[in-house]
C-alpha positions in Angstrom: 32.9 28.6 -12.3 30.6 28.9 -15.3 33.9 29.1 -17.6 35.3 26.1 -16.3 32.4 23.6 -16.4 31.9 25.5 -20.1 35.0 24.4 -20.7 34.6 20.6 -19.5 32.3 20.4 -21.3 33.8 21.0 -24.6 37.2 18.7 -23.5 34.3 16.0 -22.6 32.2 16.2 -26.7 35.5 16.7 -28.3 37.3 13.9 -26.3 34.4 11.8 -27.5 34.8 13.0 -31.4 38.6 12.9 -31.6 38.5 9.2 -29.6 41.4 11.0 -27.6 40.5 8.2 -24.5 43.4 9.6 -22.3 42.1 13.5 -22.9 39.0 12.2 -21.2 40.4 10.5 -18.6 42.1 13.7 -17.2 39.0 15.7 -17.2 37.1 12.8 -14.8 35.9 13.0 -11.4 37.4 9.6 -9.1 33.7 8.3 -9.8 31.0 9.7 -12.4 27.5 9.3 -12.6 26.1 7.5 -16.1 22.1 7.8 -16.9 22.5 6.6 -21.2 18.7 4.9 -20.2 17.7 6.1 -23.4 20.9 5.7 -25.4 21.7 2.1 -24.7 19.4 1.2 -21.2 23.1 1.7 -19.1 22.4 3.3 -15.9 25.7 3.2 -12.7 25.6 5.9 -10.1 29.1 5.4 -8.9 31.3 4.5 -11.5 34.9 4.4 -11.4 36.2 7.0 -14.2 38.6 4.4 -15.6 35.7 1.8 -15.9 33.7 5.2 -17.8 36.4 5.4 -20.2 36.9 1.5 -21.3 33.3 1.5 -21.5 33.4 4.6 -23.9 36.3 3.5 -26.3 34.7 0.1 -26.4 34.8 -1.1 -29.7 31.1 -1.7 -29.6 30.1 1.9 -28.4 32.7 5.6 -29.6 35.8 3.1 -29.3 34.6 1.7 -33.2 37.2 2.9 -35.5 34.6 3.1 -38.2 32.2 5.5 -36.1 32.5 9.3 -36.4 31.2 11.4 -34.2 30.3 14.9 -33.7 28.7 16.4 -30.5 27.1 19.9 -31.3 26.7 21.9 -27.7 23.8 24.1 -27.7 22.6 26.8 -25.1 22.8 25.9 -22.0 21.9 26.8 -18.2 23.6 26.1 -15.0 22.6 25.2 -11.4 24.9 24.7 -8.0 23.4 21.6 -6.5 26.1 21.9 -3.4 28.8 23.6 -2.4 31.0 21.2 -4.6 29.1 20.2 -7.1 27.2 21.9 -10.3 24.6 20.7 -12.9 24.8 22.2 -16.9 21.2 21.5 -18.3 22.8 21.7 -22.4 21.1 21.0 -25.9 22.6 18.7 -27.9 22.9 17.1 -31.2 24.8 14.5 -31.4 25.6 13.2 -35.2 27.0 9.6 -36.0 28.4 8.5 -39.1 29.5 4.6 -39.6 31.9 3.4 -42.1 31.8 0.3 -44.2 35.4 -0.2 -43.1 38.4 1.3 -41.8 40.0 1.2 -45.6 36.9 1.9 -47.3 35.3 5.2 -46.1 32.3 4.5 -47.6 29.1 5.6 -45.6 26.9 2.7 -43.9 24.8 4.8 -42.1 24.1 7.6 -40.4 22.2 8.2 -37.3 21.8 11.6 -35.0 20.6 12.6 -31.7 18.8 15.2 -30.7 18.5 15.8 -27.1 18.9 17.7 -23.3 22.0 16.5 -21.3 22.3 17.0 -17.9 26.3 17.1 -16.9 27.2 17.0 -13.4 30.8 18.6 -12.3 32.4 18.5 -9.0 34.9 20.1 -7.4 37.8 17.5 -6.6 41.3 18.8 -4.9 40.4 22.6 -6.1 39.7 21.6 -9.1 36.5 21.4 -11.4 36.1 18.1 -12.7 33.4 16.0 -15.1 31.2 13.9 -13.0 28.5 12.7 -14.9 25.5 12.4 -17.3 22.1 12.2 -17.8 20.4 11.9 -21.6 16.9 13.0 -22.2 16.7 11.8 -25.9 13.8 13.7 -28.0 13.7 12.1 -31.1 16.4 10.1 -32.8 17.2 10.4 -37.1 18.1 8.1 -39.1 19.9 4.5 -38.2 20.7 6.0 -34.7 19.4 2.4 -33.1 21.4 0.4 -35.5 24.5 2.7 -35.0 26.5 0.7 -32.0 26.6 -2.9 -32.3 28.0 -5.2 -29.6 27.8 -2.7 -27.0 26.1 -4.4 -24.0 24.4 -2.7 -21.4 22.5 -3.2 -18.2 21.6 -2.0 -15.1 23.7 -0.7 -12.3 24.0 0.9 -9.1 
């Protein structure tokens, strides 16, 4: 079981970094839980997985054509929370690079993360599937504030 949320994990950073929106799709659970608080104040414990991935490739968030990405796993531990369901505790730095333009690949600014995730899976059908996130944010580098514009969030449940 460890193998496969491993693995997960790894489709679900290098979906992100590769904007490959339809790779991510096919790793979701029906519903995922979101906790960004401390990226961008978004918080929705039931979310459809569709709604997850518009909100991901949005051009205002990973979906920006002049954002790079690239999502260093670290070590990582895991923990069955149910019969069905699992929770990876991983380190993380996450590394952002923003283009002047899509012609022009000149750098605007860079911004990294440096943080604990918390990724839920769940077994759905047999299978092992990605069901969530949690951040835990320990210090930010750089433009990392700056790096998503337009991207609005809020609360939900």
């Amino acid at each position: 079981e460890w193998r496969d949320c491993t693995e997960l994990t790894f489709e679900w950073a290098d979906s992100y970094d590769t904007k490959n929106w339809s790779r991510l799709a096919s790793i979701l659970a029906p519903t995922v839980r979101v906790n960004y608080a401390s990226v961008n104040n978004y918080r929705n414990d039931a979310l459809p997985a569709d709604d997850f991935v518009e909100m991901m490739s949005s051009p205002g968030f990973l979906g920006n054509p002049n954002v790079d990405t690239q999502h260093h796993m670290g070590a990582c531990r895991f923990r069955r929370v149910g019969p069905d369901e699992i929770e990876g505790k991983w380190q993380i730095r996450a590394a952002h690079q923003r283009y002047r333009d899509e012609g022009v690949r000149a750098v605007l600014l860079t911004g990294h993360s440096h943080a604990t995730i918390t990724l839920v899976y769940k077994m759905v059908d047999g299978v092992w599937k990605w069901a969530g996130i949690e951040t835990d944010i320990r210090w930010n580098e750089n433009g990392f504030d700056k790096m998503f514009t337009g991207f609005e969030a809020g609360e939900a449940a």
